[in-house]
DRENGU-852525 format. One record per atom (N, C-alpha, C): residue in one letter; x, y, z. Coordinates in steps of 0.05 Angstrom, whole numbers, padded with zeros to 5 digits, always signed. Example, Ala and Ser with C-alpha at 12.3 -4.5 7.8 and 13.67 -1.06 7.14 Angstrom:
a+00264-00114+00156/a+00246-00090+00156/a+00264-00066+00156/s+00257-00045+00142/s+00273-00021+00143/s+00258+00001+00157/
This chain:
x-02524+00750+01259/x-02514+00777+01261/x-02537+00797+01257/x-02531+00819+01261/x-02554+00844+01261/x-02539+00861+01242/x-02559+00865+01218/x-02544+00885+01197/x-02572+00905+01201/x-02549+00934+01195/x-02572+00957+01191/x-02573+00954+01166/x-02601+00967+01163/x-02611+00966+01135/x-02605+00998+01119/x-02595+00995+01094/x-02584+01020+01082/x-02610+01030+01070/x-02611+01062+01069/x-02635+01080+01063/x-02657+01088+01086/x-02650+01073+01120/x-02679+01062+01130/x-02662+01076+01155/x-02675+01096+01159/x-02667+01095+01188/x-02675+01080+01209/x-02651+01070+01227/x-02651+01059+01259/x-02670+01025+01244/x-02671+01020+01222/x-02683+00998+01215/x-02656+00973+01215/x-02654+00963+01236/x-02649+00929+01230/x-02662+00913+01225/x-02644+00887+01220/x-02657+00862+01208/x-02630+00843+01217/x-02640+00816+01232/x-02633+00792+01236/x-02625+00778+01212/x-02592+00769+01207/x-02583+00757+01179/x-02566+00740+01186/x-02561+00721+01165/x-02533+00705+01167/x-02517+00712+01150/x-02486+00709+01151/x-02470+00719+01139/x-02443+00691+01138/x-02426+00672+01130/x-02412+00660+01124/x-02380+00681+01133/x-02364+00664+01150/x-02343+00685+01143/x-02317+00657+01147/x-02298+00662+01147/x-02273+00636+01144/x-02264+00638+01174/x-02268+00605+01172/x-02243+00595+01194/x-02219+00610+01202/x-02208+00611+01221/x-02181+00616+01220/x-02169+00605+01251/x-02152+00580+01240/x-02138+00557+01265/x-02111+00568+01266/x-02106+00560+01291/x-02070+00560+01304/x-02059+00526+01285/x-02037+00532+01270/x-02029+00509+01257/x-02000+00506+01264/x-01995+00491+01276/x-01974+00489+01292/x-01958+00475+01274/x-01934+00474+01270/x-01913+00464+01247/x-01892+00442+01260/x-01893+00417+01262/x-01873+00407+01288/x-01847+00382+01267/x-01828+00388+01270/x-01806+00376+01254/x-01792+00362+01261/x-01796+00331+01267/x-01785+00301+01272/x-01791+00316+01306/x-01812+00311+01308/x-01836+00314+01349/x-01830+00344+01360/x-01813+00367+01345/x-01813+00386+01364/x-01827+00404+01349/x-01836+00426+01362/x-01849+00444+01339/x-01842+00467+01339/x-01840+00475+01313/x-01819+00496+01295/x-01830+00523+01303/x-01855+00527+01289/x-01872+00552+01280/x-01905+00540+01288/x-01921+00570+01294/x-01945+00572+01296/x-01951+00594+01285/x-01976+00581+01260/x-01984+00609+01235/x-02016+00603+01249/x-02029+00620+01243/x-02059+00635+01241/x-02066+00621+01211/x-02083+00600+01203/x-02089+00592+01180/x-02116+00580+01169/x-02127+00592+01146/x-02153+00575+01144/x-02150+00541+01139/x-02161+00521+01152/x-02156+00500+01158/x-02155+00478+01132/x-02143+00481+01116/x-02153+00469+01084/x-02118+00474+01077/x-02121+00448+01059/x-02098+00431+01042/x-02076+00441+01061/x-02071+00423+01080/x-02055+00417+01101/x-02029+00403+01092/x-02034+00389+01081/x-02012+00372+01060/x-01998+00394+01050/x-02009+00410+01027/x-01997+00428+01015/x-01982+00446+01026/x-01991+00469+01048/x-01974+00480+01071/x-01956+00478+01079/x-01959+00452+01087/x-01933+00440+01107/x-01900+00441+01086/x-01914+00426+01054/x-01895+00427+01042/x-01879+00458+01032/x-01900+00470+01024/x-01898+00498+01016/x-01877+00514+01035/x-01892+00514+01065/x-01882+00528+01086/x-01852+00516+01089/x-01850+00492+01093/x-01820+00474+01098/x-01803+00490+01078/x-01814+00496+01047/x-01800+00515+01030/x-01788+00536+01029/x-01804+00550+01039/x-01811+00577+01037/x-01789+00590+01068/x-01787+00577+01081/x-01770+00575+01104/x-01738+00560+01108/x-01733+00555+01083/x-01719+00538+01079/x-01698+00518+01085/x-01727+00495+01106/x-01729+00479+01123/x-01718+00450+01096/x-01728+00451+01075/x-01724+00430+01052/x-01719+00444+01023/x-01705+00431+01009/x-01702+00446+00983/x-01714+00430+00969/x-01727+00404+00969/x-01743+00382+00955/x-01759+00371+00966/x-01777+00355+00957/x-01803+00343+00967/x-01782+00316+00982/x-01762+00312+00964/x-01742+00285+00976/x-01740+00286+01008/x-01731+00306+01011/x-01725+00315+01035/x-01754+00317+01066/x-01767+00301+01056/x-01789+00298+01078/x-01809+00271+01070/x-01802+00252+01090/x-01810+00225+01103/x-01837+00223+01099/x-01844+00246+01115/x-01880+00237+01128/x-01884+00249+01129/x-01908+00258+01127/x-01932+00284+01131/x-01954+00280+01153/x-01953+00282+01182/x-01980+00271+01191/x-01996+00298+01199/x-02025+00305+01191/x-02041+00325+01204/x-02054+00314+01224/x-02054+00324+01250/x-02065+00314+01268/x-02084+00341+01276/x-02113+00335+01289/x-02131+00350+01297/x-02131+00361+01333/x-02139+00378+01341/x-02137+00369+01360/x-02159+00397+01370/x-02170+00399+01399/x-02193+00418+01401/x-02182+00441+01398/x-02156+00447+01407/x-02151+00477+01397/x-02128+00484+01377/x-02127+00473+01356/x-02123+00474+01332/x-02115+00446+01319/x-02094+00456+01297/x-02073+00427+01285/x-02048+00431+01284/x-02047+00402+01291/x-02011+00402+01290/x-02006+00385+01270/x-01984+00394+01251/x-01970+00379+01240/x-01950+00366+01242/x-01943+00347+01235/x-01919+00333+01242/x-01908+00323+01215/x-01882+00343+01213/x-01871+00331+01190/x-01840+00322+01197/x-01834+00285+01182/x-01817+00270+01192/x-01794+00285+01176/x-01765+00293+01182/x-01755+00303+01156/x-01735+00275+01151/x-01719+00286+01123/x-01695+00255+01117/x-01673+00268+01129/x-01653+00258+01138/x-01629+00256+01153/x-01615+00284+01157/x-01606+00294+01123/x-01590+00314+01132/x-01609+00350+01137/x-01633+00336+01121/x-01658+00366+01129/x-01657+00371+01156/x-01661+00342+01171/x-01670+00338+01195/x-01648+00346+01217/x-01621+00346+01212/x-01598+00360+01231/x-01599+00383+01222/x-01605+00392+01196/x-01595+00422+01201/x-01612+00439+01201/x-01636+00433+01213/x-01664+00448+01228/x-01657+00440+01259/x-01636+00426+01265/x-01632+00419+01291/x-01615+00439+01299/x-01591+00446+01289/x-01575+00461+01287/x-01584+00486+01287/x-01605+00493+01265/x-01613+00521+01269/x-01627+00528+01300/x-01639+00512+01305/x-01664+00510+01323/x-01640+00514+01358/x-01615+00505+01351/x-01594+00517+01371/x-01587+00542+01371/x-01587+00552+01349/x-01577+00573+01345/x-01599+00593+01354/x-01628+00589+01355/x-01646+00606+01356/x-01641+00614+01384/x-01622+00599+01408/x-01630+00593+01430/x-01615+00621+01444/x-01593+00629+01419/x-01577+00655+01430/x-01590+00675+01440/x-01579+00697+01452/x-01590+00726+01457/x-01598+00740+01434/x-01585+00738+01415/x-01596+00759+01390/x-01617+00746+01375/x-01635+00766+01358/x-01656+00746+01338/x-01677+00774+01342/x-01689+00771+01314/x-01709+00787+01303/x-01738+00774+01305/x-01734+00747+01309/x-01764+00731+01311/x-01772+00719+01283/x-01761+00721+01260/x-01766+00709+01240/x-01755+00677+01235/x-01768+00664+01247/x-01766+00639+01251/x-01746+00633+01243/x-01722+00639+01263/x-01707+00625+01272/x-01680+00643+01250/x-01688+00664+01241/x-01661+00680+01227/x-01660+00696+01255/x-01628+00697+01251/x-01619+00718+01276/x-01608+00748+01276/x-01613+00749+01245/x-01605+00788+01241/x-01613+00793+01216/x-01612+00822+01211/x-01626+00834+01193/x-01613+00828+01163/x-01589+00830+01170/x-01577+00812+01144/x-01590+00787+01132/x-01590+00770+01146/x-01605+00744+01139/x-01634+00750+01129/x-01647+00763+01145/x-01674+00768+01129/x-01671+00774+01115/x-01652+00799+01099/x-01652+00814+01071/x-01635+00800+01055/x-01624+00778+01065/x-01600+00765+01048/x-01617+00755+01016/x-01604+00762+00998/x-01605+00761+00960/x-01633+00730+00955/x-01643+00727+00938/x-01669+00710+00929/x-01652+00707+00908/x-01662+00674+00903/x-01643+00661+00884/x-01659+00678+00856/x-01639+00675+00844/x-01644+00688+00818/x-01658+00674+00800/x-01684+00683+00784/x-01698+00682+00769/x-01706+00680+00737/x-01670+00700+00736/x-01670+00724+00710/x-01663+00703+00679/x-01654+00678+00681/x-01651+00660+00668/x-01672+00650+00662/x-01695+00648+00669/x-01724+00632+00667/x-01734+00649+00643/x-01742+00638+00622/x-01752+00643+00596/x-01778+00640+00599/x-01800+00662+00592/x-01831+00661+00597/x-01835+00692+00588/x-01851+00686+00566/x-01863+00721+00550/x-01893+00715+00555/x-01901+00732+00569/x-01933+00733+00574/x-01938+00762+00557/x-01972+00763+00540/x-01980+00783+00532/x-02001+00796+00546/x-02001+00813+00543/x-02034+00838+00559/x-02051+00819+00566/x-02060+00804+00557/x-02081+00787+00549/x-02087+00764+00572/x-02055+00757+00565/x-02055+00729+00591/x-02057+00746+00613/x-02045+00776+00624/x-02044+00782+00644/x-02068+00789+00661/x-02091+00802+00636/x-02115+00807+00646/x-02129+00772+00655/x-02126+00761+00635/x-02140+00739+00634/x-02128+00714+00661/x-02104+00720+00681/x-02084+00702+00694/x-02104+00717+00720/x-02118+00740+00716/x-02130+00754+00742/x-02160+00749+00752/x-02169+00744+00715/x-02194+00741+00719/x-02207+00719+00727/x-02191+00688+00711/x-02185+00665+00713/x-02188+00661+00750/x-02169+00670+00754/x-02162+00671+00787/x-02187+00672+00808/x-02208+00693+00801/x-02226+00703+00816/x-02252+00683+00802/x-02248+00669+00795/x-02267+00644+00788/x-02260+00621+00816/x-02238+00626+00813/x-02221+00600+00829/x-02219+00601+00855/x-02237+00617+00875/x-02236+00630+00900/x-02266+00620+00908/x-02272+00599+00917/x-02294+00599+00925/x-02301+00603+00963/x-02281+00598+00979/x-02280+00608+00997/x-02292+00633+00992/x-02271+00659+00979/x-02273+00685+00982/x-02304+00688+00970/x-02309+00670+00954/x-02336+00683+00951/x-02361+00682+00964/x-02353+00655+00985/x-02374+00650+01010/x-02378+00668+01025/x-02348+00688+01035/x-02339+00706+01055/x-02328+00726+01053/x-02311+00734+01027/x-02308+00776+01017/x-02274+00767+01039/x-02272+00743+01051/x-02254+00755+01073/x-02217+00735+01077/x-02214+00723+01041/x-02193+00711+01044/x-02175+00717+01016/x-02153+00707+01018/x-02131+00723+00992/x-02124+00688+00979/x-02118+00694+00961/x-02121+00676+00939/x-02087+00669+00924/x-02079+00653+00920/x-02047+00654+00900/x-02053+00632+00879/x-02057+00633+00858/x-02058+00613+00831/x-02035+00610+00812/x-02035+00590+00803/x-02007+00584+00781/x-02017+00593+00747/x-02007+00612+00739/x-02016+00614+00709/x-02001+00605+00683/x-02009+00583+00670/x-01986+00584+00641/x-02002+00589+00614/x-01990+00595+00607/x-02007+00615+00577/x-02011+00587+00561/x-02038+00597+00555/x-02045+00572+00535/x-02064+00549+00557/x-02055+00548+00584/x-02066+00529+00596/x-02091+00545+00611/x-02085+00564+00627/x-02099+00588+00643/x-02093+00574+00671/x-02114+00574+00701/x-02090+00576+00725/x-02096+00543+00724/x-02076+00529+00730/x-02067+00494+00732/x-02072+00496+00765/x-02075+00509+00784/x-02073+00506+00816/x-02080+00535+00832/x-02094+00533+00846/x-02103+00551+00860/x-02108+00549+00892/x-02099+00562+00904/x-02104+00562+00943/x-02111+00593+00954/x-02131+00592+00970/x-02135+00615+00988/x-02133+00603+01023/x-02129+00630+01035/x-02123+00625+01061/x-02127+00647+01067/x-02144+00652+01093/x-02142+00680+01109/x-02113+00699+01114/x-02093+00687+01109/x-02069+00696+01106/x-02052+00697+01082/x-02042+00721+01062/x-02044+00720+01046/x-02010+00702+01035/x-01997+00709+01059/x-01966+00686+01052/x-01983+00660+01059/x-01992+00651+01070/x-02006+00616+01072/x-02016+00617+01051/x-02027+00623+01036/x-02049+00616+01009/x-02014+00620+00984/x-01999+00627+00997/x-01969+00625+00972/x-01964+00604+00975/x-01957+00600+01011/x-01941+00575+01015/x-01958+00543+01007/x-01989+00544+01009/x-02003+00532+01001/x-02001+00517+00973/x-01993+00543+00956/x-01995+00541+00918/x-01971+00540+00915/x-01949+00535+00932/x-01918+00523+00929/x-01927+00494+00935/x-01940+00492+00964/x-01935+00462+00962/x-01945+00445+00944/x-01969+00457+00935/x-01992+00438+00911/x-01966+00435+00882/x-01949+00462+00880/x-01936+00452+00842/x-01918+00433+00851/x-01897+00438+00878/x-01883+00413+00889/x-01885+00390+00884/x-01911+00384+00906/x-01923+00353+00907/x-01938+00347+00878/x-01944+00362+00859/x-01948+00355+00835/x-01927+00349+00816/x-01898+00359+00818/x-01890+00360+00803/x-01888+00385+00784/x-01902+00408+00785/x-01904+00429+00763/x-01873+00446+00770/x-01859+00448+00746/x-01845+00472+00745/x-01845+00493+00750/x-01843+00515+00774/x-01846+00544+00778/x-01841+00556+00751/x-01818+00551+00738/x-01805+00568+00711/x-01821+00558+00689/x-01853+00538+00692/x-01866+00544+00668/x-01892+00560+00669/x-01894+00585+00685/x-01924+00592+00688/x-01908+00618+00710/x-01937+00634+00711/x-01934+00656+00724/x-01946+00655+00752/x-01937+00673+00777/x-01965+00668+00798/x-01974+00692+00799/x-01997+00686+00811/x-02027+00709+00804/x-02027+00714+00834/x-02030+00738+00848/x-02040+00734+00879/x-02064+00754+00881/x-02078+00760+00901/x-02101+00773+00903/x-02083+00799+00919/x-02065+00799+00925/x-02056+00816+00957/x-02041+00838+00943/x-02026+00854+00962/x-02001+00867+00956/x-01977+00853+00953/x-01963+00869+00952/x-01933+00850+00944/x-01920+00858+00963/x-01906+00841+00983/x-01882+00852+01007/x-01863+00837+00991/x-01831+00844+01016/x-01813+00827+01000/x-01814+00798+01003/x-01830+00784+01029/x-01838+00758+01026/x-01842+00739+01002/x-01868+00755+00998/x-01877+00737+00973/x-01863+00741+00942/x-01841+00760+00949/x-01819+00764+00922/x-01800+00743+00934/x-01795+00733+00956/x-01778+00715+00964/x-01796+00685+00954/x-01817+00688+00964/x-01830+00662+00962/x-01825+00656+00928/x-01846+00674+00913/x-01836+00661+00884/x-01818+00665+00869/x-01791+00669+00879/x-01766+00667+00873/x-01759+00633+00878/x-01766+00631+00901/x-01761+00602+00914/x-01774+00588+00898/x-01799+00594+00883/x-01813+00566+00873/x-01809+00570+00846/x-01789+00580+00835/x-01780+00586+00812/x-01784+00599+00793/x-01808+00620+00797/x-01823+00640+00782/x-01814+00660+00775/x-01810+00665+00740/x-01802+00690+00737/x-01813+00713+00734/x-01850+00710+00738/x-01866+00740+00740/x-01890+00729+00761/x-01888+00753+00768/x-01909+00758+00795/x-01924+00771+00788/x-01956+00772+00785/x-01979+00779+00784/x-01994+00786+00792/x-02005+00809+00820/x-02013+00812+00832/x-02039+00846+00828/x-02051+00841+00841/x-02080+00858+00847/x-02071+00882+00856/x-02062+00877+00875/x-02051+00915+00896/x-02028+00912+00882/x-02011+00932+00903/x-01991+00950+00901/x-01970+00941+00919/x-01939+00938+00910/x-01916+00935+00921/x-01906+00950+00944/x-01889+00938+00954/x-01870+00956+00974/x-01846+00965+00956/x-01836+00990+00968/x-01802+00998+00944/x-01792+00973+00944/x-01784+00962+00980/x-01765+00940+00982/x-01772+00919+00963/x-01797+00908+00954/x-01808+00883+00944/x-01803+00893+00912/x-01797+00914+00905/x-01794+00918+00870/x-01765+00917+00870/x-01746+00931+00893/x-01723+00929+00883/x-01718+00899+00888/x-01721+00875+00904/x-01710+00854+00905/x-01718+00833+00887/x-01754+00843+00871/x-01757+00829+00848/x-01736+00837+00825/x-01725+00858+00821/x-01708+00873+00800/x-01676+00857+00806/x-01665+00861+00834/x-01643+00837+00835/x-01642+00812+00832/x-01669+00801+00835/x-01677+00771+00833/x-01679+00765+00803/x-01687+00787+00783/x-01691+00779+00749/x-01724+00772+00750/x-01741+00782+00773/x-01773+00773+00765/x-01785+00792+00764/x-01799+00798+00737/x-01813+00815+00731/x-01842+00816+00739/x-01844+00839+00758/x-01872+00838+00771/x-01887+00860+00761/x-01911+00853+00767/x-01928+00859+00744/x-01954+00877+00768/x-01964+00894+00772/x-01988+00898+00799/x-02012+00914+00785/x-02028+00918+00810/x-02052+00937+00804/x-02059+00925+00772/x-02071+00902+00775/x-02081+00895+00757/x-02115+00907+00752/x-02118+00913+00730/x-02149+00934+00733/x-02162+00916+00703/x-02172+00906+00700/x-02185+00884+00677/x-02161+00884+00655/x-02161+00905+00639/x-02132+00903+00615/x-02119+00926+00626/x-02119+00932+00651/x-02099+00961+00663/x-02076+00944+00679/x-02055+00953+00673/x-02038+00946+00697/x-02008+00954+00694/x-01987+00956+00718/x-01978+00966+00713/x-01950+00943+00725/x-01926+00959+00703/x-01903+00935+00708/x-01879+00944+00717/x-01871+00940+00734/x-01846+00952+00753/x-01829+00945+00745/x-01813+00913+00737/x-01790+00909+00737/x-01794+00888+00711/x-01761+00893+00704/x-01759+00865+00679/x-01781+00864+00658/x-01782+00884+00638/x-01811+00890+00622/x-01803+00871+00595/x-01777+00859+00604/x-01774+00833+00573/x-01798+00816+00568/x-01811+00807+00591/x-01823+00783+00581/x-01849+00801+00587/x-01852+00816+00577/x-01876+00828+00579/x-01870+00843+00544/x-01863+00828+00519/x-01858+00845+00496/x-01869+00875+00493/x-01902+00869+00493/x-01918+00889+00478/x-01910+00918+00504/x-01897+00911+00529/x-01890+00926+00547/x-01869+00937+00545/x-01844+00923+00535/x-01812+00929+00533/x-01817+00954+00504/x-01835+00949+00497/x-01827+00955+00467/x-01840+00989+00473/x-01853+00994+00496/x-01864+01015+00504/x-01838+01039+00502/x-01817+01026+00519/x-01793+01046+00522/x-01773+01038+00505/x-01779+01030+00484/x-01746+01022+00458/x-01757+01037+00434/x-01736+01049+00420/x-01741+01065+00406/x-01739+01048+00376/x-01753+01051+00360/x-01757+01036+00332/x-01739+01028+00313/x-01717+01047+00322/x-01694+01036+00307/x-01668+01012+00314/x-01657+01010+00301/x-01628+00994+00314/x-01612+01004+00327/x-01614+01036+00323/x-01597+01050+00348/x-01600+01033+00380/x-01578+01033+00396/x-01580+01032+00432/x-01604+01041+00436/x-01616+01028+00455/x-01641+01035+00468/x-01633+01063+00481/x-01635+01085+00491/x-01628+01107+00510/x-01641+01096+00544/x-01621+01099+00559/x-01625+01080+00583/x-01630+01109+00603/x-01660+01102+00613/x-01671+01117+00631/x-01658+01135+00648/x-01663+01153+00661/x-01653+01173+00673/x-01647+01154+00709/x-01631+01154+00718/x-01626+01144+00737/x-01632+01153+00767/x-01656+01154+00779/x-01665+01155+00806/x-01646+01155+00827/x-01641+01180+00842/x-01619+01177+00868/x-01634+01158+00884/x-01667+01158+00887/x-01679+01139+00901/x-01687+01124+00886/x-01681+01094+00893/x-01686+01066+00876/x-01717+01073+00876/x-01732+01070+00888/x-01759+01072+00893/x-01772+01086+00884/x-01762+01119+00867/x-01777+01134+00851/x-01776+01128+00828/x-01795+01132+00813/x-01802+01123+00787/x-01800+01142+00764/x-01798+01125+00746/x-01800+01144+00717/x-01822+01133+00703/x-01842+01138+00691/x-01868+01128+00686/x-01875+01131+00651/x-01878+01113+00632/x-01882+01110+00619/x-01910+01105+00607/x-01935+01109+00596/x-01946+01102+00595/x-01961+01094+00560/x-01973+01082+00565/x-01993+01064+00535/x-02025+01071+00552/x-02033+01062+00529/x-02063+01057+00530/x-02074+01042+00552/x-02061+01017+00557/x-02069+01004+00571/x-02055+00992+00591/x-02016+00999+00594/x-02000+00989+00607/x-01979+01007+00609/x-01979+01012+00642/x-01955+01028+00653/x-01942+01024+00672/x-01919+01033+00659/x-01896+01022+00662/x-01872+01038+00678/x-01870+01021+00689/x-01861+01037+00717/x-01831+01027+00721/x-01808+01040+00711/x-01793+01033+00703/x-01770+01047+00735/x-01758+01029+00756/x-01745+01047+00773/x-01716+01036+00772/x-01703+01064+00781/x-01671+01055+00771/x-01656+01048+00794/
């Protein structure tokens, strides 16, 4: 590459620079194929499982035979074998895609179905402090060595207090690097409902779907939400957490398992808490703030 040189006028200089892969990864379910994602070419295994998830192609690792990655010159295909009843009713769907109507979201056919409810969360017991939250971020950006070859991929890690991140995946795509760090706690075995996930990205309502699916009851993330992605973490019971800034950050929904946060808006006595002023728009906020954590409370 040719970089100009800063301070120097009209001065170039001849450099190399590292930047990430990014393959056509074709998704194919007992020989036909499902979906084609844009993905950096790494833990293929994990994906396939993740993605099968996250689409909700399998509700268990049970539910899938074989895993084969195959190479090929213009990208990879996977081939995943499914077990009996996964395997008809991806058949079934895959009829249904064949109708006139459909939005293109693999294989849902209306807007309902895309926005249809994320299993609920709000039962999952997990109190994280300031501490873990700065420390679930910082942890994270250790664990990116891609991104540090190249400035140019998004990152999703598993955090449990006391342990710091147990699994970590990046991918030029910031839902692949989710569906990635679903398939790794899967095929491991780890519990979604004992640890938090950390992401590098924004929050859409995707990835509030995704770690709903993998059982997570707080989401951890670097940027900034969509309205839609706070109100469906708030119906889902997962308290998301964003704009993480070293010990800055701020918490949108479900501030229980965030104590030193809840305790921001409860008043010291045993009286009723006094319950926030109520937003005609879900999406506008009432803003609380601490020293180091705000709280972004929407009704």
């Amino acid at each position: 590459m040719t970089r100009r040189l800063k301070g120097v006028v009209d001065n170039y200089a001849r450099s190399d620079r590292a930047v990430p892969e990014e393959t056509p990864v074709a998704f194919s379910y007992n020989g036909t194929t499902h979906a084609v994602m844009m993905a950096t070419p790494a833990d293929m295994e994990d994906f396939a499982v993740g993605f099968s998830l996250s689409e909700g192609i399998i509700s268990s690792l049970e539910e899938i035979d074989e895993i084969n990655v195959e190479d090929h010159a213009e990208g990879i295909d996977i081939q995943i074998r499914l077990a009996g009843e996964a395997g008809q009713e991806l058949s079934d769907r895959k009829r249904r895609m064949a109708g006139p109507v459909g939005c293109g979201l693999c294989g849902i056919e209306s807007i309902e179905q895309a926005l249809k409810p994320v299993s609920s969360v709000e039962s999952v017991k997990l109190e994280l402090t300031p501490d873990d939250i700065a420390q679930a971020v910082s942890l994270l950006s250790e664990l990116q060595p891609l991104h540090k070859e190249t400035g140019a991929v998004h990152a999703a890690g598993f955090y449990q207090p006391g342990q710091g991140i147990l699994v970590a995946r990046e991918d030029v795509g910031r839902h692949n690097a989710l569906d990635k760090l679903a398939g790794s706690l899967c095929r491991s075995r780890i519990e979604g409902g004992s640890g938090a996930i950390v992401i590098t990205s924004r929050v859409s309502i995707e990835m509030v779907q995704k770690v709903a699916i993998i059982g997570a009851s707080v989401l951890i993330a670097v940027s900034a939400p969509t309205a839609l992605a706070i109100r469906t973490a708030h119906a889902a019971g997962l308290t998301l957490v964003a704009l993480v800034r070293g010990d800055e950050f701020d918490v949108f929904t479900r501030p229980e398992r965030i104590p030193v946060a809840a305790a921001q808006i409860r008043p010291g006595t045993d009286e009723k808490p006094q319950r926030p002023h109520l937003n005609a728009d879900p999406a506008a906020s009432t803003l609380i703030q601490s020293p180091t954590v705000r709280l972004v409370q929407y009704g």
